[in-house]
C-alpha positions as CSV (number, residue, x, y, z in Angstrom):
1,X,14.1,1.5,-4.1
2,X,10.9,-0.5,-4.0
3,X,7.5,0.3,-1.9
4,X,4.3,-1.6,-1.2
5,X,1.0,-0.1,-2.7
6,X,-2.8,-0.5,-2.3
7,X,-4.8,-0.7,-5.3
8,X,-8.4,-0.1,-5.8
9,X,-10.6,0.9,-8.5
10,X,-14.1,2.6,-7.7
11,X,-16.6,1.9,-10.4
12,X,-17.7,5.7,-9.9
13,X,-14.3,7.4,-8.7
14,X,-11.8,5.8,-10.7
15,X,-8.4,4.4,-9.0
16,X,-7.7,4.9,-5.6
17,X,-3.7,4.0,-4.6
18,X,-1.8,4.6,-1.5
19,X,1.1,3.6,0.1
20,X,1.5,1.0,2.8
21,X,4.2,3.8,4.7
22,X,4.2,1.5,7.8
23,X,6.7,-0.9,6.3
24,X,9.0,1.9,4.6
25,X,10.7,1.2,1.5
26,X,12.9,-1.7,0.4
27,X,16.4,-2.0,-1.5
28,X,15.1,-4.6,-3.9
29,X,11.6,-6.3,-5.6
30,X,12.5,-9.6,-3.8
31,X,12.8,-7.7,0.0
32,X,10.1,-6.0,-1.0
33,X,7.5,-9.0,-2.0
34,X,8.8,-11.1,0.7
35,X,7.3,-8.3,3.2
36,X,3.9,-8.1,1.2
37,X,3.7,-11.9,1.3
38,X,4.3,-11.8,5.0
39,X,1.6,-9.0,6.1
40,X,-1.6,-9.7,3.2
41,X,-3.5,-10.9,4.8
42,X,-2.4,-11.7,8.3
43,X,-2.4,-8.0,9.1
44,X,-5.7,-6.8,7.6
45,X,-8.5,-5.6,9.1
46,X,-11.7,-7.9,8.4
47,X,-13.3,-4.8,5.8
48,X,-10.0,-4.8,4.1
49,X,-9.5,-8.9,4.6
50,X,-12.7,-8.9,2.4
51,X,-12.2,-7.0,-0.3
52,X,-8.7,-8.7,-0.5
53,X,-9.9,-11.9,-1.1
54,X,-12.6,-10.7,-3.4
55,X,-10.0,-9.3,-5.9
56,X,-11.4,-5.9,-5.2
57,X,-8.3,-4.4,-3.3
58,X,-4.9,-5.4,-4.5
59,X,-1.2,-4.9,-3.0
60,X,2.1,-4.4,-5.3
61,X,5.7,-3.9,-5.3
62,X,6.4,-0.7,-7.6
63,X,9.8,0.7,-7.6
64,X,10.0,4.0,-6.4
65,X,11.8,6.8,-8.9
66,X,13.9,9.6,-7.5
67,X,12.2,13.2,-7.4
68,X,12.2,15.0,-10.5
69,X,13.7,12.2,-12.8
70,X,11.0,11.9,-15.7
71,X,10.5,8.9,-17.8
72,X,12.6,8.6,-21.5
């Protein structure tokens, strides 16, 4: 399972991730990318536009582990 994330890191703060829950999740990378591709950056707001084209705010596809599974 895939899901789309926003990236930011605050000079101060540190990282700052959420998930784009709007869209849900996806069965695989490629469905997943071809959504992002779709909605960055038609579907921004102008603040959020901005900082996307700046480099400052970036969204991915990570894939999405099952509760409780750990990495080997």
């Amino acid at each position: 399972m895939w899901a789309i994330l926003a990236v930011s890191i605050q000079m101060l703060t540190g990282p700052n991730v959420w998930p784009v829950s709007d869209e849900g999740t996806f069965e695989t990378e490629a469905e997943c990318q071809a959504v992002l591709d779709e909605l960055v950056p038609r579907t921004l707001s102008e603040e959020l536009r901005i900082a996307w084209e700046e480099g400052q705010l970036k969204y991915v596809c990570l894939k999405v582990r099952p509760l409780g599974r750990t990495p080997n």
